[in-house]
N, C-alpha and C positions, 0 to 999 in steps of 0.2 A: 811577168813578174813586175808587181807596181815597186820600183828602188823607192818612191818619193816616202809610199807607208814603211818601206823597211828600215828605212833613214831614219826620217826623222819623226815617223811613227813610235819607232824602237827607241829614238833619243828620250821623247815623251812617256813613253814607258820606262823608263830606265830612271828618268829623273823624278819619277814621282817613286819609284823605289827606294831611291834616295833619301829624298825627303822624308817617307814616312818610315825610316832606320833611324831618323833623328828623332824619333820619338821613342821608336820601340827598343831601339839600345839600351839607351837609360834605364826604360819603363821594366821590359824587358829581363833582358839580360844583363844590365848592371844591376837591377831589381830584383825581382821574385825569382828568377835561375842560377844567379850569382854564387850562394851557396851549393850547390848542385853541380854547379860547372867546377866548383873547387875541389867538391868528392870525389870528380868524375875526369881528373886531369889528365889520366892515360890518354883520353881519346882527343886531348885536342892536340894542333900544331904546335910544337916548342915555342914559338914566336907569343903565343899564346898563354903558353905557364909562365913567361918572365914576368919580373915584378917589377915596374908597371911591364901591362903586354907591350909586347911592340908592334902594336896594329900600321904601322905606317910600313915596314916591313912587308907588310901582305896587302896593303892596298892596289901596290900594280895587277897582282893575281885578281883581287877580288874586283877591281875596275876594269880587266879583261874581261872575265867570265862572265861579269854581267854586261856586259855590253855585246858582246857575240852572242849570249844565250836571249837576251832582246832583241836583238835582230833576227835570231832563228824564229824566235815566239810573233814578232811583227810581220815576218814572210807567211808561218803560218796564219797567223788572223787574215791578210791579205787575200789566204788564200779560199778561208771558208765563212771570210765575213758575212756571205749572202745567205747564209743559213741561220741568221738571227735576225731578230725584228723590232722594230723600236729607235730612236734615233741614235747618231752615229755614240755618244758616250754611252747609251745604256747596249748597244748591242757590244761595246768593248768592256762593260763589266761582266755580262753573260759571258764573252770570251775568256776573261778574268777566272772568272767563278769555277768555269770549265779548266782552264789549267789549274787553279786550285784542288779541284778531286782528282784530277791524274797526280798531284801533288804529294794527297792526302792520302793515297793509293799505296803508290811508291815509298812513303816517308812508314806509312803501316807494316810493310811489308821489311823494309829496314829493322824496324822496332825488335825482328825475330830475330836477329842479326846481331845487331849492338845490341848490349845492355847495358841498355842508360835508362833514368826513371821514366814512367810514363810522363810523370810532371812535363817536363822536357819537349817529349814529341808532343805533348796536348800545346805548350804554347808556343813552339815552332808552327802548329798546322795554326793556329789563332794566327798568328802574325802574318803566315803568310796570308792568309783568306782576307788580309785587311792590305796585304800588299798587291797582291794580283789581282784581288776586285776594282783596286783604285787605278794601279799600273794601267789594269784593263780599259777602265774609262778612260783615261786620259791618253792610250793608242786609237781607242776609237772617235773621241773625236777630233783627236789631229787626223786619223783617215778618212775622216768623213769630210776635213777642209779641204787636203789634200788633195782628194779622188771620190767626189762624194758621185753615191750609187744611182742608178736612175731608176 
């Protein structure tokens, strides 16, 4: 088990998540879902229907979940990085890309489940594919600094 990619592989993953939720919030989901998220109030967390949300509320959750679920996704890359080609940030956007369709998968298969508009799930799978492609790069070339392959 390389810690060094789990580390600060997953930190590099995690922080370009970040980063590109400061775009897609606004863009997003203060944008084009907005209306949509207010028809659709059942389904979110209380913290959530306040007026304003109380997004600070749910920050310790949502800055856990994505920081362990980076570090699970950085153990795996870790672990099947050599079954890509290309240098260390393009072989971490094909990693990217690839949890994006287990993503797109999962999120499909949701869809029969909840009844929210397709609108919705079409620009959650959008966002994430702009998240995990980048995520992705930016884990693979901190593991390719890190631990680079021979």
């Amino acid at each position: 088990m390389n810690w060094k990619i789990i580390f600060i592989g997953g930190l590099a993953f995690y922080a370009v998540l970040w980063i590109v939720s400061f775009g897609t919030g606004p863009l997003i989901h203060d944008g084009v879902l907005a209306d949509l998220y207010i028809q659709n109030a059942g389904y979110w967390r209380p913290e959530l229907n306040q007026v304003p949300p109380d997004m600070a509320a749910l920050m310790p959750r949502w800055i856990a979940v994505g920081l362990v679920t980076t570090f699970i996704m950085a153990a795996i890359y870790a672990w099947i990085r050599h079954a890509f080609n290309g240098d260390g940030w393009v072989k971490g956007a094909k990693f990217g890309f690839m949890v994006w369709l287990f993503s797109a998968c999962l999120s499909a298969g949701w869809s029969g489940v909840f009844n929210l508009p397709e609108t919705i799930w079409i620009w959650w799978a959008v966002e994430g594919l702009l998240m995990y492609v980048l995520g992705g790069a930016a884990l693979g070339w901190a593991s390719e600094k890190l631990s680079p392959q021979a």
